[in-house]
C-alpha positions, 0 to 999 in steps of 0.5 A, spaced: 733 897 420 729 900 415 731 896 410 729 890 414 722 893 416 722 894 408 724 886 406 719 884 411 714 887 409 714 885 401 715 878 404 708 879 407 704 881 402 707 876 397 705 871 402 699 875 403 698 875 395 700 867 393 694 865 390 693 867 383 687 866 378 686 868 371 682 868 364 684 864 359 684 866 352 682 861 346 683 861 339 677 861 334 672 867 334 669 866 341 668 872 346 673 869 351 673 876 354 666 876 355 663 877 362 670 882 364 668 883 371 666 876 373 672 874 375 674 881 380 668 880 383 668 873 386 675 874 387 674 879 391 668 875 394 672 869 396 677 873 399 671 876 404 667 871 405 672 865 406 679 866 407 683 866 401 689 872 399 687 871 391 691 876 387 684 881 385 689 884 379 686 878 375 690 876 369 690 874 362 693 868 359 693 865 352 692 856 352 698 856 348 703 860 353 707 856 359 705 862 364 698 858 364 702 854 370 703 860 374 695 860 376 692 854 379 685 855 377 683 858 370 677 860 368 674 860 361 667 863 358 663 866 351 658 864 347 661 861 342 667 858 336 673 855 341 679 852 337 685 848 340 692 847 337 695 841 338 699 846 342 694 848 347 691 842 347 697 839 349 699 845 353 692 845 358 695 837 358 700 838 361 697 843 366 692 840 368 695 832 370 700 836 373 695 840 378 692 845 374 685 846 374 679 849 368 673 851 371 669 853 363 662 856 364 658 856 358 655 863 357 650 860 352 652 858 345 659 854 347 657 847 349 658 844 341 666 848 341 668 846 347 665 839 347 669 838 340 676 841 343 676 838 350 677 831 346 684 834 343 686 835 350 683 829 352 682 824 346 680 817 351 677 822 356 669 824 355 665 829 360 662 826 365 656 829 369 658 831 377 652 828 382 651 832 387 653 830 392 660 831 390 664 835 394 665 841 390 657 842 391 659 843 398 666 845 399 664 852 402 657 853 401 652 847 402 648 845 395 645 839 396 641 840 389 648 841 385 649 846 381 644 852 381 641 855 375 642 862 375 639 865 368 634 861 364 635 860 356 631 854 354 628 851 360 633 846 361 635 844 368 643 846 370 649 842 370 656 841 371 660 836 367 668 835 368 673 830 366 678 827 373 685 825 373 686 819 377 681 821 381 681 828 382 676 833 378 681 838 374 676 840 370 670 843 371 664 845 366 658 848 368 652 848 362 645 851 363 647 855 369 650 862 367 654 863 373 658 868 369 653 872 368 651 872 376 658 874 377 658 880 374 657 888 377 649 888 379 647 893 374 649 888 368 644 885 368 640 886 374 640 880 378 636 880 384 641 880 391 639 872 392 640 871 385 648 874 385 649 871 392 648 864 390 652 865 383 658 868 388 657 862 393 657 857 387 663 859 385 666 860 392 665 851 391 669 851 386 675 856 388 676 853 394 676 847 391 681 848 386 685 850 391 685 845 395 684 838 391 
């Protein structure tokens, strides 16, 4: 009887716990690991406010490596050089026209590095902006100005940006926004609470999302 309690209850808390995100480590010099409580935080956020069992335990994975597959939503950040091996790029390929999603969030600086890599994964596919009446702006939360801007740098109004694949939006760049920053433990950089909650909001949009589509 004990050890039928004991399977059960392992079985609970895989189902309880299926869902699994990660940080994607790149090649180039870039701080891939910057913002390291980012991440956490809108985890746990999403499994408060709605209704999601994601793993808080967020890994690490490497571009090149074949556990990217294990995570149906890998998020991506720095501020600056990004380099793509013919490897990765054909890795995140396959990972992304096969159901994976890549949510990369400029934290200043990135813009130039990413947008020359993304044309190794996608050679005949440029980023598109998303107009905000796309559903990932209202997947959970309602922003019906589109993405919001949540740390200001040059006076540049925010924007996503992202690549589809018959259809589906399977990769997400949020520039000008810093929703990264807005993520992160309040002391880091002081936010307001209304700032934080829309940043955790947004990102709630883009789990869910990536989750569901």
């Amino acid at each position: 009887m004990k050890t039928l309690f004991s399977f059960f209850f392992i079985l609970f808390s895989i189902l309880m716990f299926s869902q699994e995100v990660a940080v994607l480590k790149y090649k180039g010099g870039g701080d891939w690991y910057s913002n390291p409580t980012a991440l956490p935080n809108l985890v746990k956020y999403c499994n408060d406010n709605i209704d999601t069992h994601i793993n808080e335990s967020v890994q690490t994975v490497e571009a090149g490596s074949i556990d990217i597959f294990q995570f149906p939503f890998l998020h991506m950040t720095g501020h600056g050089n990004v380099f793509f091996s013919d490897d990765d790029a054909q890795n995140l390929r396959n990972y992304l026209i096969s159901g994976g999603f890549l949510h990369i969030d400029d934290n200043y600086g990135m813009a130039p590095y990413i947008t020359k890599e993304l044309k190794k994964v996608f050679p005949n596919s440029d980023l598109i902006e998303i107009p905000k009446e796309h559903k990932i702006f209202s997947s959970a939360f309602e922003f019906s100005n589109g993405l919001p801007k949540i740390h200001e740098h040059d006076g540049k109004a925010p924007q996503a940006f992202g690549i589809f694949h018959e259809s589906r939006l399977i990769l997400l760049f949020t520039f000008e926004s810093d929703l990264g920053d807005g993520w992160e433990d309040q002391e880091v950089h002081n936010d307001p609470e209304d700032v934080r909650e829309k940043a955790l909001k947004m990102g709630s949009n883009i789990i869910k999302y990536a989750f569901e589509n």
